[in-house]
C-alpha positions, 0 to 999 in steps of 0.5 A: 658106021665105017665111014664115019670113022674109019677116014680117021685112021690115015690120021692117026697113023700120020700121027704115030708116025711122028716117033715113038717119043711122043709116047710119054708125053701124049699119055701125060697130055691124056692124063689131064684130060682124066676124071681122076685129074679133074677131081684133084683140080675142082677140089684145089679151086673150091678149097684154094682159090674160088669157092663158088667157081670151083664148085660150079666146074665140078657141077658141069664136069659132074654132069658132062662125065654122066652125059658122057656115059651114057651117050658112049652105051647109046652109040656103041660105037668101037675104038681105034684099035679094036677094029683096025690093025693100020694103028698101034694101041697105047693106052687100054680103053674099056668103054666104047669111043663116041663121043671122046669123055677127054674132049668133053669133060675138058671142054666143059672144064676148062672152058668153064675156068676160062669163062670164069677166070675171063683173062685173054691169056687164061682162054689161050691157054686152056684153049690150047690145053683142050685141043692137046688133051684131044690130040693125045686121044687120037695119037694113043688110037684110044679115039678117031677124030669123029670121036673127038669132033663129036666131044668138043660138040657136046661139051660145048652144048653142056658148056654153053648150057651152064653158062646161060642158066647159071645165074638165073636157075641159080637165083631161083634156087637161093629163093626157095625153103631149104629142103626145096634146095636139096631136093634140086641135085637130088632130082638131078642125080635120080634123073642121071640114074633112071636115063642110064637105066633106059639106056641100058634095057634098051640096048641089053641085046646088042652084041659086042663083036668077037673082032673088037673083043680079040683086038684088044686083048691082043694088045694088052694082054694083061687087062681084062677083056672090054665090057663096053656095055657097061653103065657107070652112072651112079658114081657121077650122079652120087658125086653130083648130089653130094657137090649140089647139096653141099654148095647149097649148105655152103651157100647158106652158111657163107663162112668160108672163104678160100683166099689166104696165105699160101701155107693155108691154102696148101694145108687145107688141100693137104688135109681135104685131101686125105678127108676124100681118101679116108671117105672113098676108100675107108667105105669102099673097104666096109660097104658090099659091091655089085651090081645089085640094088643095096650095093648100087644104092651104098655106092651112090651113098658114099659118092654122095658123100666124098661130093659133100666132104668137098663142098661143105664139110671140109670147108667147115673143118678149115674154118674150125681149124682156122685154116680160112 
């Protein structure tokens, strides 16, 4: 492990190297690599500009965070800064670092924007946004280049993988009964759910080294110690059904349109907006949390639910609203 990551860290100190000043504006870059990010665009594009391309990069940004997860607990593999001194931490990270959850959720996402929008300018530009998100990993010492080699990797299979069987899986679905169609996410996210329950029985013994833990308390001194072995993915495989099943009734429905005028579309992502807030922080507030079954299963419910507020219920209340 120490040699495939370690060559790394000449140069991430070559790049923090550059001056302090680039502090904010590589956390900025950083920022648009974040789920959370990611969940503001797939909305706007589903509600605002192109419903079915919208929803397919929510598919593949939904499966890729999933995959993302689960194959950092598999490896184990540590961070920048929990393990060398030669770097300055920037940014708190928790889970462990291979491969690089920026790297390869922006290569599933913005590749799949570019494969849809299929402009020379668009590639460009998104091109050149993924390789500065990932760049900004390496500045803030949150990722060593393996990290980010193996992201673009990986996001770039998944992407690849979308890409191919789309149009025909997509078809094969439109063909079968309605309950057949749901079922479809729904064996998707129980799929996603029972590998990250493997994962985590079998890597239930490894330790995480005392030095990792230290390093990182050190530098940030007022966040908790890192529990990297931790398996988050209920949350995406929640989210994934709901956006799956949502697409399909949206599908079926086929009333909505996300063209319109510019006050339209603001106002329909203005109030699908406060529609994903109301959802996700009105049931956090009412549902149990914990690691047990009944808390797990209602986090998956109200995941699932934001999902098909997106996809489907939203885009019911605009028409409704004849805001499209």
């Amino acid at each position: 492990m120490d040699n495939a990551l370690l060559w790394g860290i000449p140069i991430i100190s070559w790049l923090q190297g550059l001056g302090t000043f680039l502090v904010t504006p590589m956390k900025l870059l950083s920022f648009l690599g974040t789920e959370d990010f990611f969940l503001l665009v797939m909305p706007a594009m589903v509600w605002c500009v192109d419903a079915s391309l919208g929803l397919r990069i929510g598919l593949v940004l939904l499966t890729s965070a999933g995959v993302n997860n689960l194959l950092k607990v598999a490896v184990g593999w540590p961070r920048p800064y929990w393990v060398s001194d030669k770097v300055t931490a920037y940014a708190f990270e928790s889970s462990y670092g291979l491969p690089s959850g920026h790297a390869q959720n922006s290569m599933a996402l913005w590749g799949r924007m570019a494969a849809g929008l299929r402009r020379r300018a668009w590639v460009i530009g998104l091109g050149a946004l993924i390789f500065l998100i990932s760049l900004s990993r390496l500045y803030l010492a949150v990722h060593f280049p393996s990290d980010v080699l193996a992201g673009w990797v990986v996001g770039g299979i998944l992407l690849a993988l979308f890409l191919w069987l789309e149009k025909p899986v997509g078809a094969w679905i439109g063909r079968q009964t309605l309950g057949l169609q749901l079922a479809v996410p729904l064996l998707a996210a129980l799929l996603m759910i029972t590998v990250g329950a493997l994962v985590s029985a079998a890597t239930a013994d490894r330790l995480v080294p005392e030095e990792w833990v230290a390093r990182s308390t050190a530098a940030f001194l007022d966040e908790p110690p890192i529990d990297p072995q931790a398996v988050d993915v209920v949350s995406s495989a929640g989210t994934l059904f709901g956006l799956g099943a949502g697409a399909v009734l949206l599908r079926r429905w086929g009333k909505f349109k996300a063209d319109g005028k510019l006050g339209a579309r603001a106002a329909r992502f203005a109030l699908g907006l406060v529609g994903v807030l109301l959802i996700y922080f009105g049931l956090r507030m009412i549902l149990p949390v914990g690691e047990g079954l009944v808390p797990q299963s209602l986090r998956f419910v109200r995941y699932a639910l934001v999902g098909l507020w997106v996809a489907y219920l939203a885009p019911w209340v605009f028409v409704r609203l004849k805001l499209a």
